[in-house]
C-alpha positions as CSV (number, residue, x, y, z in Angstrom):
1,X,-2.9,19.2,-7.9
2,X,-3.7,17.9,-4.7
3,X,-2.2,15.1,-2.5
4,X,-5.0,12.7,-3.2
5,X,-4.6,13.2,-7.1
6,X,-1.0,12.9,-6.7
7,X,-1.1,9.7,-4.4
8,X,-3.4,8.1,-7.1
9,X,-1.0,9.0,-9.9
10,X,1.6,7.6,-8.2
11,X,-0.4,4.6,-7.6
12,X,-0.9,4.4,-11.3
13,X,2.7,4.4,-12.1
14,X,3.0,1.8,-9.9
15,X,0.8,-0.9,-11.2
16,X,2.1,-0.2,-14.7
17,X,5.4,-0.8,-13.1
18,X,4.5,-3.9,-10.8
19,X,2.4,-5.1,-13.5
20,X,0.3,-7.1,-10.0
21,X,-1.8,-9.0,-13.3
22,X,1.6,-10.9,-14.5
23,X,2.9,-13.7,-12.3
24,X,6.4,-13.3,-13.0
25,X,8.0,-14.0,-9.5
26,X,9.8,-17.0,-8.3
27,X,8.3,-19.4,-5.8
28,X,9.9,-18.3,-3.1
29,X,9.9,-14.3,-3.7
30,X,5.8,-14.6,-4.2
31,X,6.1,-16.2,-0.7
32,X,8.2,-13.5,1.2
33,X,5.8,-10.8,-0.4
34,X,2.7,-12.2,0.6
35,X,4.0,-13.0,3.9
36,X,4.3,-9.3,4.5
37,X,1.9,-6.8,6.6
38,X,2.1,-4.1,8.8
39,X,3.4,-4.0,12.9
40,X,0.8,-4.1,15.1
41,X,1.9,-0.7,16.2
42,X,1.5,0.8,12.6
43,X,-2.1,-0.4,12.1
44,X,-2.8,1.4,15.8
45,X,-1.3,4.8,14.1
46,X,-3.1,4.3,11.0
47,X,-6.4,3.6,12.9
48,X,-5.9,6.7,14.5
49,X,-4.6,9.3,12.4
50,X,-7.9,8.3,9.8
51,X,-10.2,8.4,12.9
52,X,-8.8,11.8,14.1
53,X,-9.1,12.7,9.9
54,X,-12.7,11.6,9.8
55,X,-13.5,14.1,12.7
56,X,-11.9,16.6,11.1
57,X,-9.4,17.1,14.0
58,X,-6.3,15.9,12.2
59,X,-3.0,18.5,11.7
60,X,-1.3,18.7,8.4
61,X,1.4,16.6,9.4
62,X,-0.6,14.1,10.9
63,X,-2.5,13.8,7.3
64,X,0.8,13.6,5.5
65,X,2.0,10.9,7.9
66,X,-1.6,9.3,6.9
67,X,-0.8,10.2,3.3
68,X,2.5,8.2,3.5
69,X,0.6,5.0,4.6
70,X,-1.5,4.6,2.0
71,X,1.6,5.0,-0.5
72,X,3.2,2.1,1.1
73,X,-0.4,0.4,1.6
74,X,-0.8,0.7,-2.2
75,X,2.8,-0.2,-2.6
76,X,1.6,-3.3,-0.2
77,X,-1.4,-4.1,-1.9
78,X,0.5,-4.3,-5.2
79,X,3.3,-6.2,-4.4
80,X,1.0,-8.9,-2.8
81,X,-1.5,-9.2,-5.9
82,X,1.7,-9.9,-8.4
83,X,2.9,-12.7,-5.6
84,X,-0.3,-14.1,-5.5
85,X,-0.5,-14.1,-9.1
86,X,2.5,-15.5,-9.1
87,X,1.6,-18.6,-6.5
88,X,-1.2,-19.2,-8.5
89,X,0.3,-19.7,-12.2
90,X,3.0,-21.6,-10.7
């Protein structure tokens, strides 16, 4: 299995576990999540580790360090959806 099938798996697992569909957080948790994003300097790297990927120029490590950004993106992008869902049933 490769990392790609493997990062979407774990993705999977993820939303079943988040459950991002079911606003079940408080006020104030929804808030916190939404209310978090990336450092500057972390949207630089990730810039260019996926430019240096799409040229083909990127080393193994530097696609695993990519590889570990999108986990925590998806992780992001998860998180934020069940706070938003959240804000809105509330």
């Amino acid at each position: 299995m490769d990392n790609m099938q493997t990062i979407s798996q774990e993705s999977a697992i993820l939303a079943r576990v988040i459950a991002p569909s079911e606003g079940s957080l408080s006020p104030q948790a929804a808030e916190s999540l939404v209310g978090l994003a990336f450092a500057e300097n972390d949207i630089e790297r990730m810039n260019e580790l996926a430019e240096k990927n799409r040229r083909g120029e990127a080393t193994e490590e530097e696609i695993s360090e990519l590889e570990r950004y999108s986990r925590v993106g998806s992780l992001l992008n998860l998180l934020q959806s069940k706070a938003r869902q959240s804000l809105n049933n509330g």
